[in-house]
TORTOR-872812 format. One line per field, with one value per residue (C-alpha): x, z, y. Coordinates in Angstrom, 3 decimals, always signed. Example, Ala and Ser with C-alpha at 12.3 -4.5 7.8 and 13.67 -1.06 7.14 Angstrom:
REM TORTOR-872812
x = [+12.300 | +13.670];
z = [+7.800 | +7.140];
y = [-4.500 | -1.060];
This chain:
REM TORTOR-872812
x = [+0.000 | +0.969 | +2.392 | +0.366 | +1.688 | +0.640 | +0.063 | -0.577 | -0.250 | -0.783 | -0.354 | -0.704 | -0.461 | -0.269 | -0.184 | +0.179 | -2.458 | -3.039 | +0.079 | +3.810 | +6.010 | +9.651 | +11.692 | +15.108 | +16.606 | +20.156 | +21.906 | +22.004 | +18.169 | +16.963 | +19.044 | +17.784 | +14.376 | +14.415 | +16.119 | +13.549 | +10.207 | +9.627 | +10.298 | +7.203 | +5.005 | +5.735 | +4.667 | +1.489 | +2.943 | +2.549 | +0.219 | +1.764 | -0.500 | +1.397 | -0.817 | -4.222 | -2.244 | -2.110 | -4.406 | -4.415 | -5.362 | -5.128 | -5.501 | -4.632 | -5.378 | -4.662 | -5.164 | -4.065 | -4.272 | -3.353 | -1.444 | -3.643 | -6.704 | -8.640 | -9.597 | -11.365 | -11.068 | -14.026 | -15.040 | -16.184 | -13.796 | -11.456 | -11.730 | -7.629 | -8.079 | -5.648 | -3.200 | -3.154 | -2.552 | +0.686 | +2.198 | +1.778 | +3.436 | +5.778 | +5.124 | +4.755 | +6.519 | +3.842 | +4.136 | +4.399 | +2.817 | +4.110 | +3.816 | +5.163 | +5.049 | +5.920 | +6.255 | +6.644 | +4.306 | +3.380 | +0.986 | -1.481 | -2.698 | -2.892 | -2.630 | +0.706 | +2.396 | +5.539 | +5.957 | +8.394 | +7.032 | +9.781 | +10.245 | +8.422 | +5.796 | +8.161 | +11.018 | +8.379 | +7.509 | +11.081 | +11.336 | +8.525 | +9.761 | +13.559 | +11.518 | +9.924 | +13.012 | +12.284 | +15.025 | +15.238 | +14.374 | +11.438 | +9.974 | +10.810 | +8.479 | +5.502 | +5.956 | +4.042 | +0.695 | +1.237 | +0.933 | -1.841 | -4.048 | -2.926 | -4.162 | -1.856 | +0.474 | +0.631 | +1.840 | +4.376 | +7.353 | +5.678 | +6.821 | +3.887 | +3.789 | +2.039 | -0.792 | -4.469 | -5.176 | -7.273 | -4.155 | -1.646 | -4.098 | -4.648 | -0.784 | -0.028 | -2.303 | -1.592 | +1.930 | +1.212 | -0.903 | +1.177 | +4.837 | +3.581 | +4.090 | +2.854 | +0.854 | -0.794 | -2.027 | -4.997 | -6.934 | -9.638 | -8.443 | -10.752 | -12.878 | -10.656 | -10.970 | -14.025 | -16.738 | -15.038 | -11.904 | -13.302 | -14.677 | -11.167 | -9.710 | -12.033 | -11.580 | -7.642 | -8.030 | -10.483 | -7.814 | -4.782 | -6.767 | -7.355 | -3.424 | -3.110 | -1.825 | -2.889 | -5.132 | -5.770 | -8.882 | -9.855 | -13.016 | -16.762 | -17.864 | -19.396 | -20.821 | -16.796 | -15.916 | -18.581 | -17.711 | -14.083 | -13.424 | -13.531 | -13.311 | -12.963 | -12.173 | -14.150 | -12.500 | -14.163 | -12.323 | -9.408 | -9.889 | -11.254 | -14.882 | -15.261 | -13.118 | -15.221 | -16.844 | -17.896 | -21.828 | -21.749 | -18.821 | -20.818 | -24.335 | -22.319 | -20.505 | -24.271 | -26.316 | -22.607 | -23.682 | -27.328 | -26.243 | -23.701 | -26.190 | -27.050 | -25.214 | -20.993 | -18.868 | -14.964 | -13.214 | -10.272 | -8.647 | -7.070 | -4.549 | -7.205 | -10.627 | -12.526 | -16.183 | -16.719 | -20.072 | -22.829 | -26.549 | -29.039 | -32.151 | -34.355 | -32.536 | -35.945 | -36.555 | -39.493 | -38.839 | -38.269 | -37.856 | -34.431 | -32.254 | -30.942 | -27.821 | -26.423 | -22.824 | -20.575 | -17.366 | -14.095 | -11.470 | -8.535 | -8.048 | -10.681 | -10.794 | -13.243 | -14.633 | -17.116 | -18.969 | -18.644 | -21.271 | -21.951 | -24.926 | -23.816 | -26.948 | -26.704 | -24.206 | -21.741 | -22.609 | -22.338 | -25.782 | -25.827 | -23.396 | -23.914 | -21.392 | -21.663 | -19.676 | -20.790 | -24.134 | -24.384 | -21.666 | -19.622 | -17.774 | -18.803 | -16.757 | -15.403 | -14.914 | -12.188 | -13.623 | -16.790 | -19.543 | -22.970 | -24.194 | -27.497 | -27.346 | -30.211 | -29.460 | -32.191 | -34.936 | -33.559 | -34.753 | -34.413 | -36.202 | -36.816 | -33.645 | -30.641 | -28.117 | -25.016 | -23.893 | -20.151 | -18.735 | -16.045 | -14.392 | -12.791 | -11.131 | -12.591 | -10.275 | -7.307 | -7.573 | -9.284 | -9.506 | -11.119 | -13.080 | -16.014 | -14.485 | -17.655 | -20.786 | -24.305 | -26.838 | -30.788 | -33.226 | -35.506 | -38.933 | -41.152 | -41.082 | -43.631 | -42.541 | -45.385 | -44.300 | -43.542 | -42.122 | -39.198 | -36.320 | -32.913 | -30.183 | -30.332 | -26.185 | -23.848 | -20.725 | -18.327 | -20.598 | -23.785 | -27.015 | -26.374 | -28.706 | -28.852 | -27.846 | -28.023 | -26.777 | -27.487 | -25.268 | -26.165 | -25.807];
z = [+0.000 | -1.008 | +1.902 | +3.478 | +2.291 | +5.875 | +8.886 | +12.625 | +15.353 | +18.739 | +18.129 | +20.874 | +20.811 | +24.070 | +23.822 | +26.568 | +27.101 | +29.196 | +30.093 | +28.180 | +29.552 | +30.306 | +28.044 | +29.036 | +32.469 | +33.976 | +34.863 | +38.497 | +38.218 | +37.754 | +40.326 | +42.640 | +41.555 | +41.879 | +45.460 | +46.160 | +44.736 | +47.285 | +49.898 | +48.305 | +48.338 | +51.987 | +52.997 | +50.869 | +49.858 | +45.981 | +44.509 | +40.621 | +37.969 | +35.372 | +34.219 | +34.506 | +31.769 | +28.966 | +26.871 | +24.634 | +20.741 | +19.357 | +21.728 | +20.522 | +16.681 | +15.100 | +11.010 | +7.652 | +4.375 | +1.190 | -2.120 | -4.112 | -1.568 | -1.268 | +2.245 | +3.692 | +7.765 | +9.048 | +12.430 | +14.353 | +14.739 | +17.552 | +16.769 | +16.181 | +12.043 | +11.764 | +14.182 | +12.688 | +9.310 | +11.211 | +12.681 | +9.165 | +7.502 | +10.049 | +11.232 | +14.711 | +16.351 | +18.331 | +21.818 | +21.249 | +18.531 | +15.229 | +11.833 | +8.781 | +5.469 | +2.406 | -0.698 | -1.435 | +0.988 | -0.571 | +2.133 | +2.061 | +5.326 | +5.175 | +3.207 | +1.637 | +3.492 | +2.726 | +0.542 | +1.287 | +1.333 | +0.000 | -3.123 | -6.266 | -7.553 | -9.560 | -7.083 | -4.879 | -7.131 | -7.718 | -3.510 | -3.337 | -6.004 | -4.258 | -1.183 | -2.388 | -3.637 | -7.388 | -9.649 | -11.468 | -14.587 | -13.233 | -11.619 | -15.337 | -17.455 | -14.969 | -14.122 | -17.082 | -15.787 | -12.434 | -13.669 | -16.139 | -13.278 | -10.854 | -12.820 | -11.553 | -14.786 | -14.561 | -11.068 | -11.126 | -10.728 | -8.208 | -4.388 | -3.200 | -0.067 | -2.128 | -3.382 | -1.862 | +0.171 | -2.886 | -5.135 | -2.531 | -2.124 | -5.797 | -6.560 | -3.165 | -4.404 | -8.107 | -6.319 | -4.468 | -7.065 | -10.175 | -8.674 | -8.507 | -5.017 | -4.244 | -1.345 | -1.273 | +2.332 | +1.853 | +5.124 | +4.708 | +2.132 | -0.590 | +1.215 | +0.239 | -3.049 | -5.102 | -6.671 | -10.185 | -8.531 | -5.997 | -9.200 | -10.669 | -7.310 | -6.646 | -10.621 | -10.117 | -6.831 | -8.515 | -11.498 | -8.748 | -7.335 | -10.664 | -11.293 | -8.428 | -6.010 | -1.821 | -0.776 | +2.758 | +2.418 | +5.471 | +4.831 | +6.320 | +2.635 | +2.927 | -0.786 | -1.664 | +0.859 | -0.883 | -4.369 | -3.895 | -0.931 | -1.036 | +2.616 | +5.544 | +8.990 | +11.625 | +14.112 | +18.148 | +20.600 | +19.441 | +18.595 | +15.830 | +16.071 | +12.610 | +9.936 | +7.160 | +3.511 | +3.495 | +3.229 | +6.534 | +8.015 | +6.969 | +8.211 | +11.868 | +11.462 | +10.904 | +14.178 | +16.176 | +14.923 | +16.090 | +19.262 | +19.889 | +21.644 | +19.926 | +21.954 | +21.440 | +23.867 | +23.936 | +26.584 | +26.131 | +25.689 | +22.483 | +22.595 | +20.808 | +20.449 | +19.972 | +20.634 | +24.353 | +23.535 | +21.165 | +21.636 | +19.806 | +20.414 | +19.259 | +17.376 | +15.464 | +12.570 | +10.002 | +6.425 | +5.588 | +8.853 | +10.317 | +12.721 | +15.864 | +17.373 | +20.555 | +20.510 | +23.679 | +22.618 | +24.548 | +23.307 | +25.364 | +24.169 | +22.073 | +18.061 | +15.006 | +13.702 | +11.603 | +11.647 | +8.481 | +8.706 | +6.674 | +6.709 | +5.304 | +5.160 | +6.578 | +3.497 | +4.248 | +1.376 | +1.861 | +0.920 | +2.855 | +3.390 | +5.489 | +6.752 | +8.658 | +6.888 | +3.748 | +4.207 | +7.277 | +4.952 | +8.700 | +11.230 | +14.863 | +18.084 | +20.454 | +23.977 | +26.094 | +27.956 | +27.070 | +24.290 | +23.546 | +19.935 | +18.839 | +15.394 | +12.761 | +9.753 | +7.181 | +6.377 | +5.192 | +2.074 | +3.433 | +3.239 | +6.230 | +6.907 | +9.802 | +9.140 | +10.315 | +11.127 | +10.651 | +12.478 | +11.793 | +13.805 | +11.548 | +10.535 | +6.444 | +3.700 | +6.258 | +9.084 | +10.736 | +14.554 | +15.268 | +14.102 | +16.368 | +17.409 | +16.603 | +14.301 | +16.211 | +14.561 | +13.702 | +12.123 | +9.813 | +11.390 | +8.326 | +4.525 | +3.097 | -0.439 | -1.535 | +1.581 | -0.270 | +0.603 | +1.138 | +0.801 | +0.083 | -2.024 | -5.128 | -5.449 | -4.614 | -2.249 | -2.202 | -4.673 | -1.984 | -1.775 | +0.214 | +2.737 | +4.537 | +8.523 | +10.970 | +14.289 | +18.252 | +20.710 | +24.165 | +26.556];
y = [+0.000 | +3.323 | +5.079 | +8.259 | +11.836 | +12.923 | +11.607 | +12.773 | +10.556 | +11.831 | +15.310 | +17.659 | +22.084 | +24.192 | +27.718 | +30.638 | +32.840 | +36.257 | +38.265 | +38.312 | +36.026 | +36.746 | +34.019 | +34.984 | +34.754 | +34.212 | +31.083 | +33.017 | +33.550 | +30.233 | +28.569 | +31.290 | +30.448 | +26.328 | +26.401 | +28.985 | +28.116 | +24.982 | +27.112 | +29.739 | +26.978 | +25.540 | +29.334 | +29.683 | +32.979 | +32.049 | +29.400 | +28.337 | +29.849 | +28.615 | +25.731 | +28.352 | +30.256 | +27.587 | +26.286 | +23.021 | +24.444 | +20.534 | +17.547 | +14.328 | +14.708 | +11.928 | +11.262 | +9.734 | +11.796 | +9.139 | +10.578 | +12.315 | +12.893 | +16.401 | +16.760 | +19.513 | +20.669 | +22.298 | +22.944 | +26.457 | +29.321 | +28.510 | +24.959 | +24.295 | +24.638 | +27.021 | +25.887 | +22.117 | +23.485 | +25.788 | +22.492 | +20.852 | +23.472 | +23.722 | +27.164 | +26.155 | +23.015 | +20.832 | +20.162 | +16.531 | +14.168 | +13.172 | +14.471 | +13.032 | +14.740 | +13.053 | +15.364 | +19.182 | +21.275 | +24.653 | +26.978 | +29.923 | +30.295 | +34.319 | +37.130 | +37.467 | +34.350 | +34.277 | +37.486 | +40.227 | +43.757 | +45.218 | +42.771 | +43.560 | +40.539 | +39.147 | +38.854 | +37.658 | +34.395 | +34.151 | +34.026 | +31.434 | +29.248 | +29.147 | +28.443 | +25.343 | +24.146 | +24.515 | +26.109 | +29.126 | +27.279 | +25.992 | +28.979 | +30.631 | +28.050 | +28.978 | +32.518 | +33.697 | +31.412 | +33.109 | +36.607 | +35.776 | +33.943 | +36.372 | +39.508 | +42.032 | +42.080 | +45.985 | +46.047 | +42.569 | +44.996 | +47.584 | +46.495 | +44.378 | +46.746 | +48.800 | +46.051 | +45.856 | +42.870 | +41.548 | +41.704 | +40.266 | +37.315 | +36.549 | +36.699 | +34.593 | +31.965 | +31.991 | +31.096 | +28.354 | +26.733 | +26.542 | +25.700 | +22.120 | +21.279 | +17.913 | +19.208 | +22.031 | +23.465 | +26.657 | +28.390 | +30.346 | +32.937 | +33.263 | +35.568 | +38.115 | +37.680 | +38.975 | +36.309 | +35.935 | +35.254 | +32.798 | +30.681 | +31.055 | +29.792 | +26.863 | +25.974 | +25.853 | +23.740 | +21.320 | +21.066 | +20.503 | +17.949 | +16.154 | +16.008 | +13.934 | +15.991 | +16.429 | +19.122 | +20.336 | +22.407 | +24.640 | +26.689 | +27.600 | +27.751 | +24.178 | +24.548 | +24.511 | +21.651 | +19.436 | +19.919 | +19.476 | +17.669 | +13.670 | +13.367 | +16.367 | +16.203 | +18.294 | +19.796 | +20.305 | +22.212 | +20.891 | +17.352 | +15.776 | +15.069 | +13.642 | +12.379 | +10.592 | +11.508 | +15.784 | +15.091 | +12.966 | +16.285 | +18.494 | +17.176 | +17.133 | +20.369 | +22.020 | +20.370 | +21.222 | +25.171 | +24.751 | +23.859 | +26.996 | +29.954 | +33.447 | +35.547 | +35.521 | +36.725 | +36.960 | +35.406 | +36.987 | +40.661 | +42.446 | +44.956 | +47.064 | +47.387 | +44.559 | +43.352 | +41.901 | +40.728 | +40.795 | +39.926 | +39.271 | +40.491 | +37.413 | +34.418 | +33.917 | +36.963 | +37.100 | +37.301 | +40.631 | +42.326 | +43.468 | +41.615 | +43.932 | +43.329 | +44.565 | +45.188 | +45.725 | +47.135 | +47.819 | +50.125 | +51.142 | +55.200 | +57.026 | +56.257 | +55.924 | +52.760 | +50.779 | +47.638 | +45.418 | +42.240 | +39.399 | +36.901 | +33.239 | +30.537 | +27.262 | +25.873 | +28.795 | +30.935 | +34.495 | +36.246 | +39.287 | +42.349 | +45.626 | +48.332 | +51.172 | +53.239 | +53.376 | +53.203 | +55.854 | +57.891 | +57.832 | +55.654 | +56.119 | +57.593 | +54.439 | +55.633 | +54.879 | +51.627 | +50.353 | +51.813 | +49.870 | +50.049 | +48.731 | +47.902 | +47.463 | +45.567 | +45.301 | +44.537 | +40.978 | +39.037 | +36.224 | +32.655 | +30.353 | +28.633 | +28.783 | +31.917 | +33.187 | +36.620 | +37.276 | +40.827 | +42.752 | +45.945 | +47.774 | +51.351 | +51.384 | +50.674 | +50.500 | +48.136 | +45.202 | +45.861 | +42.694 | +39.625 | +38.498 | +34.803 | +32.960 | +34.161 | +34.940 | +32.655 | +33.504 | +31.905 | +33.266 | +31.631 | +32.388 | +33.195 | +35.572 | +36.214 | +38.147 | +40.447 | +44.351 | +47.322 | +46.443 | +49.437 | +47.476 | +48.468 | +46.420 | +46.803 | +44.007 | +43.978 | +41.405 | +39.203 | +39.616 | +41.701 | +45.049 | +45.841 | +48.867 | +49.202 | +51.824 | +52.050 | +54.184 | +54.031 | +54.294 | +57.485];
């Protein structure tokens, strides 16, 4: 039997959370410390914290991907998908376990991975291609495919610090597709892209995938994961839940969702502003009415911001996009601690079904402040499509229906 091109056995990830850590000390130090800690303890004067201060990402994730196999890995945000695909792609050393890879890896797992911002395009394929340990000669024979599916041939020799996060995506993933490496590792990227580009994307993965080659799939776009993916793994607080053909993944990933409550709140704090919690204010909306969100945000100085959302159905497709800026024209004043905004997005043409809700904090067209952790989920209880009135914007962003949203924020 043909032996695996990956396999995990045991794998374990522990990460630090709360506070920085020093990670340096003297050899004077940590004698002083060992002699001294027992004595700490005997007194009660200081109780070890250090094990309340890690968490386990992946917990004994264990799994076989065979030579040629398309296999997506789905699972709720926070559910180790990102992390795995870091160990594979040895980004990240696990804590213990073992991984074997057998063949070329090639990753996108952000933005821009493994780009230079100060090399132009080209230099940058030319990076990627010494990278994977192809020559010059081969990088030559596809660099002209790159450009072409990449579609930035005006701007190949302009530094990509100066490309949009649309451009640096379609360029990183042209990359990674046509240098041939015999696995090829992709996180949830496409979202950057617009809707042409997605179909150009999925196209070239289907294509990969038909040359034989190992895919490791990671997205929420479960339309995507079906069509592609043989098999996919689900991924559940670490651990795999589910590894076994997508329709029966997928069919668990969805009742997993139904279970998670309405309401999301972070359990952890950002450096900047970020949402704390947001409520909804009934997880069951009628067609064509709007759904009202409570937002609790925490900001440590005074700033500016917007709200981006997007609405995905039950599949993962993303139907539905709102944002504060520019349909309000403005962004809105954050406070220094906490500020409450009650948001109104809609009405919502929408038919009965389960949806998701997807926030972003964000300063427009230059940053991302934060990503709500985990969508807030509604149903849309019943479908009346003889229902009119209705005064949505019949334009499109990011390949979905625009709906309008407005926002108050509490005294």
């Amino acid at each position: 039997m043909t032996a695996p091109a990956i396999r995990v056995e045991g794998l374990w990830k522990e990460y630090s959370i709360g506070g920085a850590r020093r990670t340096t000390r003297t050899f004077r130090e940590a004698l002083i410390e060992a002699f001294d800690a027992p004595l700490r303890r005997l007194r009660g004067g200081e109780r070890d914290t250090s094990s309340e201060n890690r968490f386990w990402a992946l917990t004994d994730v264990s799994f076989e991907v065979r030579p040629g196999e398309v296999v997506g890995i789905i699972g709720r945000n926070g559910a180790g998908k990102s992390t795995l695909l870091k160990v594979l792609s040895r980004i990240t050393a696990p804590t213990k376990g073992q991984v074997e890879i057998r063949g070329r890896i090639a990753s996108l797992l952000e933005v821009g991975t493994g780009f230079h911002a100060e090399l132009t395009g080209r230099e940058n394929i030319r990076l990627n291609g010494a990278i994977l340990g192809m020559s010059s000669a081969e990088v030559a024979r596809k660099f002209d495919q790159i450009v072409a599916f990449s579609g930035v041939e005006k701007f190949i020799d302009t530094p990509v610090k100066h490309y949009s996060s649309g451009m640096y995506m379609r360029l990183a993933f042209s990359v990674a597709a046509h240098l041939e490496p015999e696995i090829l590792v992709i996180d949830e990227v496409l979202a950057v892209g617009d809707a042409e580009f997605q179909k150009k994307c999925l196209g070239k993965m289907s294509e990969v995938a038909g040359q034989g080659r190992t895919v490791l799939f990671v997205s929420h776009n479960m339309s995507a994961i079906n069509v592609l993916c043989q098999s996919a793994i689900l991924l559940e607080s670490g651990t795999v839940a589910l590894k076994g053909d997508s329709a029966t993944a997928i069919a668990r990933y969805g009742a997993l969702s139904q279970d998670a409550g309405a309401d999301v709140v972070e359990h952890r704090e950002f450096s900047g502003p970020y949402f704390s919690r947001v409520s909804i204010s009934t997880p069951h909306v009628n067609f064509g009415d709007a759904l009202h969100l409570k937002c609790s945000i925490l900001s440590p100085v005074k700033l500016r911001a917007a709200i981006e959302i997007e609405i995905h159905d039950d599949l993962g497709l993303r139907i539905i996009y709102a944002s504060t800026a520019p349909m309000s024209g403005e962004e809105f004043d954050l406070a220094e601690g906490e500020t409450i905004l009650n948001l109104k997005v809609g009405p919502l043409p929408l038919a009965r079904g389960d949806y998701k809700a997807y926030l972003w904090l964000i300063k427009p067209w230059a940053e991302e402040y934060h990503r709500l952790s985990q969508p807030v989920q509604f149903t849309i209880a019943n479908s009346d499509p003889n229902r009119v009135g209705f005064d949505f914007r019949q334009s499109y962003g990011r390949g979905c229906v625009a709906v309008p949203i407005s926002f108050e924020i509490d005294a």
